[in-house]
Structures are given as C-alpha cells and as structure tokens.
N, C-alpha and C positions, 0 to 999 in steps of 0.2 A: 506336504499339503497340496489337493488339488486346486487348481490354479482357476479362480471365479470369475475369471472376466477373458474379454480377447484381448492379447496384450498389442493386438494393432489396432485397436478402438482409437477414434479420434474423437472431439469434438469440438466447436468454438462456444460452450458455454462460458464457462470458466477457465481461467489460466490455473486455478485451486483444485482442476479434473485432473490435470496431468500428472504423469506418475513423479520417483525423483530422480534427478539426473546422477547418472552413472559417476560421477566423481566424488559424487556426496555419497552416494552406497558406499567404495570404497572409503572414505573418509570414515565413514559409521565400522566398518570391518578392520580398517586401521587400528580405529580409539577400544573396541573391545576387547577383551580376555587382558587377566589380572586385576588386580584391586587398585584404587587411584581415592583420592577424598571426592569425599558428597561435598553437591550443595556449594559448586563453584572451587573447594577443594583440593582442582586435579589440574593437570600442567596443561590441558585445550584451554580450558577457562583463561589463566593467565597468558598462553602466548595470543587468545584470541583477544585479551583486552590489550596487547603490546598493536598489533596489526590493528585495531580498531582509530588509537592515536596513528596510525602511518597513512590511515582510508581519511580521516578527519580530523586530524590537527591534534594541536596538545591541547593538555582540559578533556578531551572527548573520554568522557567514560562512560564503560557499558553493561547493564544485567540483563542477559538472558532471560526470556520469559519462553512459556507455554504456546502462547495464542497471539493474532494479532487484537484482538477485544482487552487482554488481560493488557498487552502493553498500552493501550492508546488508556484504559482507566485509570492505570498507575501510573504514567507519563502524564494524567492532568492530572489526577490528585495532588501529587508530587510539585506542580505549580501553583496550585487557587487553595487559598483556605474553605473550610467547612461552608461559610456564606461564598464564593466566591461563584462565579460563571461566568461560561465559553462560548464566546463567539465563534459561529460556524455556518458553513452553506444548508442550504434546505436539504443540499445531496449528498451531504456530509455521509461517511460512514458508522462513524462515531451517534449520528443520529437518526438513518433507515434502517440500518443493517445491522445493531447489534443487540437488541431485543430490549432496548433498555438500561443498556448496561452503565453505562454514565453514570445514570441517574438514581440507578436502584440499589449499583453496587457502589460506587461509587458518590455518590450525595451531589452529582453537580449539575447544575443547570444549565441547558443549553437554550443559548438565545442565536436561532436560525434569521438567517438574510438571502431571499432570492438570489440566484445569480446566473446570467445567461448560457456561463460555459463552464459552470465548476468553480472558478476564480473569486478569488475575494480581491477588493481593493480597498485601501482606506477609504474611497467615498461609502463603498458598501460596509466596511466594520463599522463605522459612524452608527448607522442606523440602527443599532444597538447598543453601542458603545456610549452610555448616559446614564445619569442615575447615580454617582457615585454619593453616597453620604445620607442615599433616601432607602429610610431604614424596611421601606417597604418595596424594594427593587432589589432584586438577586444585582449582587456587585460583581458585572464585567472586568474580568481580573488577567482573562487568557483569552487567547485565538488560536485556535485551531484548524490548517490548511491542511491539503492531500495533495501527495505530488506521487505520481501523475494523480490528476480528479478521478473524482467517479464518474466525467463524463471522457477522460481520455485524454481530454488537454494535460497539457506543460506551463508548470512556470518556469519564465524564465529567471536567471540570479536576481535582475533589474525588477522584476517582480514581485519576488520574495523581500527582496531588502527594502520597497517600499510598504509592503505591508510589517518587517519587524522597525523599522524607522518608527512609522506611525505608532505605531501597538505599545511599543516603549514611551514615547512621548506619554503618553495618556499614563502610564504607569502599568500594563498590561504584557503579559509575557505570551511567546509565541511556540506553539508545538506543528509540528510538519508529523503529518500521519503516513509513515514511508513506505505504504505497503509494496506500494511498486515504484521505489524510489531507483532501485535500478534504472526502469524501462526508461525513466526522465532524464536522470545523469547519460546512460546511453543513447536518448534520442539528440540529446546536446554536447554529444561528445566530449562531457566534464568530470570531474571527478565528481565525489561521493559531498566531497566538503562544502565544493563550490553554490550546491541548491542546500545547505545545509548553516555549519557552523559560520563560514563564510559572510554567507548573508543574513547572520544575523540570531538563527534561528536559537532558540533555547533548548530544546527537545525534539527526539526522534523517536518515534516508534517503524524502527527498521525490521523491514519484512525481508521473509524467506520463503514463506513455502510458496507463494507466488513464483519464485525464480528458482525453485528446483530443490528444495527441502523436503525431507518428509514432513515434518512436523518443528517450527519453534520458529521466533520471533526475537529482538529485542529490544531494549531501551536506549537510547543514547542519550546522554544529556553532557552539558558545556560548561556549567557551574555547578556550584556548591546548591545557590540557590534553586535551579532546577529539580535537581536532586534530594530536593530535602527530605528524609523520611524515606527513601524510596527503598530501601532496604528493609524494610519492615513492611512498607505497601505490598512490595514484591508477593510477601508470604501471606499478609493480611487479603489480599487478593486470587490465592491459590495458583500463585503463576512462579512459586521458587520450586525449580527444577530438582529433583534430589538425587538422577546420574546425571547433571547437567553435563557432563564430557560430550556427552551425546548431541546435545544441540549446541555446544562450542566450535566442536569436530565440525559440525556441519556448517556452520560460520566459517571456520576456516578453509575448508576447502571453497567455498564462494568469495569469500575477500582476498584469501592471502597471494592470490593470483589475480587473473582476469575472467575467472569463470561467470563472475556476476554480470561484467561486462558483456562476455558473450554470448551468454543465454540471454540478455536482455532486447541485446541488438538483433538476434535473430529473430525474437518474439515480435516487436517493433518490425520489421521488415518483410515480414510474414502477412500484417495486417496494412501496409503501402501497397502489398499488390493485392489483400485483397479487395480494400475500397477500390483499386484502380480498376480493376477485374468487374467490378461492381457496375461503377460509376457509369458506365454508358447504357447497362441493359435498362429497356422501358419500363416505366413507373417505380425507377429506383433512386430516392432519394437520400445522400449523404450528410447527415443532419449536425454533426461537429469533424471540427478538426481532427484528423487522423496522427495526432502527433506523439503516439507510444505502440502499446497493444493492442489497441482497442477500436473498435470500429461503430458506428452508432449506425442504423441505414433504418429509413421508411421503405416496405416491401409490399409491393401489393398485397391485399389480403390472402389472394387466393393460393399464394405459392408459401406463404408461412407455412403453414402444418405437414405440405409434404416434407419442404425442405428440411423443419425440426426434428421428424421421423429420421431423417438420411442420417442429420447432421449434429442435433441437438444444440440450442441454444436457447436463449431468456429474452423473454419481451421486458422492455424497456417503457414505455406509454404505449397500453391495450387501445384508449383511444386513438391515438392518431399511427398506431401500425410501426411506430418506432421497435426496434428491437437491437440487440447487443451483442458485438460478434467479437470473442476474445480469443487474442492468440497468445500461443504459451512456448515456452523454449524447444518444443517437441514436434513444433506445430512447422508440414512441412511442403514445400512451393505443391508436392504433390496433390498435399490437404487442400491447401485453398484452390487449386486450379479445378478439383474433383467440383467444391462447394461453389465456384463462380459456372460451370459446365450444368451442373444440375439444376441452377436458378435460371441459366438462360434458355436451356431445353424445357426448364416451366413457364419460361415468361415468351418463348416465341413459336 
C-alpha cells in the first residue's frame, strides 16, 4: 500500500495524532498467525489480567474495550443505577468530548461543577452532591475524576483519597477516567496503583492509544460492586472485542515492562521544555500548570495561524487566545526546539 502521509510529520495537537510505538507493532506481529479463542478466549487476555493484579493490587480486574468513550460509559454504568448520576468538572471528558455519550447511550446524568484547574475537591462535589430521596432530582450516586485533567494538571494520591473519603461517606462511588493515567503515575514517579486502587478509587477507564496503542482501552475495576454487570455492559455497549488478543497483546507490551512508564515520562518532559522555551518570549502567557503532557499558553493573536500552519494545534478559549499544546511519546527536544524557534522568530 502506498504510504498516505509523511511518516516524519509532527504535531502538538493531540498525543491521539501520534502514530504506535514500535514495541506495541511487534507486540501486534508477535500475537498474530494461528488460531487462539474470541472474545477474551486466548492466553494475551489471561496473562494480561495476571500483569494487571501485579500494576494494581489484588481485586484489580480487567475488560478490554474498543474506545476510551465505550470504557468510561461502561465503567459508570457498571456503578449508578438507571436513576443514578455523576458528578464531574465542567471539563470533564466524559462531558465536552464525547458527543453525548453518557447520556444517550448510557442513561446517566451528569451533574457538572466549575473548577479552576480541572480538580474536584469535596467542597466542589458538595455543590451537587444533594437531593438524595427527592424523587425529582437525578440521585448523585458516582464521581468521576481525570487523571491527568483535561486541563494538564495531576492529582496528587492526598488528592484522590480525599475526594474517594468523601464520595464514600455520602454513599457515592468513585471512577478515575485514566486516559492519561500514565503521564500522572509518571509525572509522580508512582506506580499505576498508587493514583488508583490505593487511594481509594473504585473504577478505571485505563487508556492506551494515548501512550502508544493503535487502537483499545480498558476497564479496571476493584470489586464485585464496581463491576456489576459489566460483562454484559461490555457487549451491550459495542465495546467486547471479538480478536481481543490484539488489544491484550498491546496491553501487554505497555504494562508488562516499563514501556508505559517510558513513553509517558518522555511525553511529560517534552512539554517542561516546551512551556520553558515558551515562557519568556513576549505576550506569552502560561495559563496552568505544566504537570504532564500538556501545555495550556495565551499567544498573541497574530502568531496563532502561522504557527498552526507550521505545527498544527487546538485552540483551547477563541476568546481569550488560550490554546493547547500536546506532547506525545514521539514527540522530540528537536519538535519542540523547532515550535519555540518559529514562535520567537514570529513574536520578535
């Protein structure tokens, strides 16, 4: 097949542009040729749910899905009953970014709380968190966090375990939306478990194509309760894989080592120098924390549309000239030195 793109293209829109890393190709070349069982089946599936308790403790079990949308629907469905609903940030993924999905395929309701960096705290679930017993109030039942957010930040464990403290008290279960649960674990130098079952959490929708998959995502969850039903959601949802070896294989080549780790820290580190790179040239504002992959920066108006042209990236708030600069395991000192060179040769 002729070959569609330039295979040295770069860009900082998404870390979801990048192609997949060479160990998960082999991993996919590995798991092929010969016959194996559908549908979880085959020997990736099971040693990848052995390495899943070794990343996350005992209790952790896990199904492979499709999508990162299909896991985070079947990961709350699987917690809130039919009346039930999820408390989440205004920046939720779950809530800008997935066309609806919650809600349409799913039946749940999202009840949104501002937040200044992504972060919930218990004072912020509060402001939703009511109504229990009033037959005319969607019953706050779950909480749903992003590690890293969608604005970049980290929580930290101390973080997480106060919001599942809280959440539990109320009677309320907690889902962590892992799409770039990597980039966190690796900006914190902790394991997988530690922003996870650790602290509390009930549920993971653990990402990959973010961190060098071609394709697939999956569920984690910590009990019985979590989990309830979730074998049926799976399929009820169009997310039960039917060569699942394929997105096991590719699990395993990212957990059963430190590939997760490494591509995640490289990602993270990629985007330290580029807000640093950033950070001094005139009318260049750094508008969050730089504490994964992800860089938030206000840019002069006038240098956006060249530099998108160069480099291609996503505005963030058209009003105020915020935009979103993400780096990806592929993403390299050369990329960003080129992207902080071009922005200062436009701004001086």
């Amino acid at each position: 097949m002729t070959r569609l793109h330039d295979p040295s293209a770069h860009t900082f829109a998404s870390d979801n542009y990048a192609g997949a890393h060479p160990e998960v190709l082999q991993a996919l070349v590995d798991a092929s040729g010969g016959h194996v069982g559908s549908y979880g089946a085959d020997p990736y599936t099971a040693r990848l749910r052995e390495v899943v308790v070794e990343q996350f403790g005992e209790g952790a079990e896990l199904d492979p899905v499709l999508t990162g949308t299909g896991a985070n629907v079947a990961a709350l469905q699987a917690l809130v009953p039919r009346w039930g609903a999820v408390v989440c940030a205004t920046t939720a993924h779950v809530y800008t970014d997935e066309g609806g999905a919650p809600e349409r395929l799913g039946g749940i309701k999202l009840l949104t709380v501002p937040t200044p960096d992504g972060k919930l705290t218990p004072e912020l679930i509060d402001r939703q968190a009511f109504g229990w017993g009033d037959q005319q109030r969607p019953q706050p039942l779950a909480v749903t966090i992003t590690q890293s957010t969608e604005l970049g930040t980290v929580y930290t464990p101390d973080e997480i375990r106060a919001v599942t403290d809280h959440a539990h008290a109320l009677g309320m279960r907690v889902h962590l939306d892992g799409a770039r649960l990597a980039n966190a674990a690796a900006a914190l130098g902790l394991p997988l478990r530690a922003l996870t079952r650790d602290a509390g959490v009930d549920s993971v929708s653990l990402g990959g194509t973010k961190n060098g998959l071609v394709l697939g995502e999956s569920v984690v969850t910590f009990s019985e309760e979590a989990r309830a039903g979730l074998v049926y959601l799976r399929k009820m949802d169009a997310q039960l894989v039917s060569k699942m070896r394929f997105v096991s294989a590719q699990f395993l080549a990212m957990l059963e080592g430190d590939l997760w780790r490494r591509s995640a820290a490289s990602a993270n580190a990629r985007a330290v120098r580029l807000a640093a790179g950033l950070a001094d040239l005139p009318g260049v504002t750094i508008t969050q924390s730089v504490d994964a992959n992800a860089v938030f920066v206000v840019l002069p108006r006038e240098v956006v549309e060249p530099l998108r042209a160069a480099h291609h990236f996503y505005d963030w708030d058209r009003q105020t000239g915020e935009v979103r600069l993400m780096c990806s395991f592929d993403t390299t000192d050369e990329h960003v030195d080129r992207f902080v060179d071009d922005a200062r040769a436009l701004l001086t």
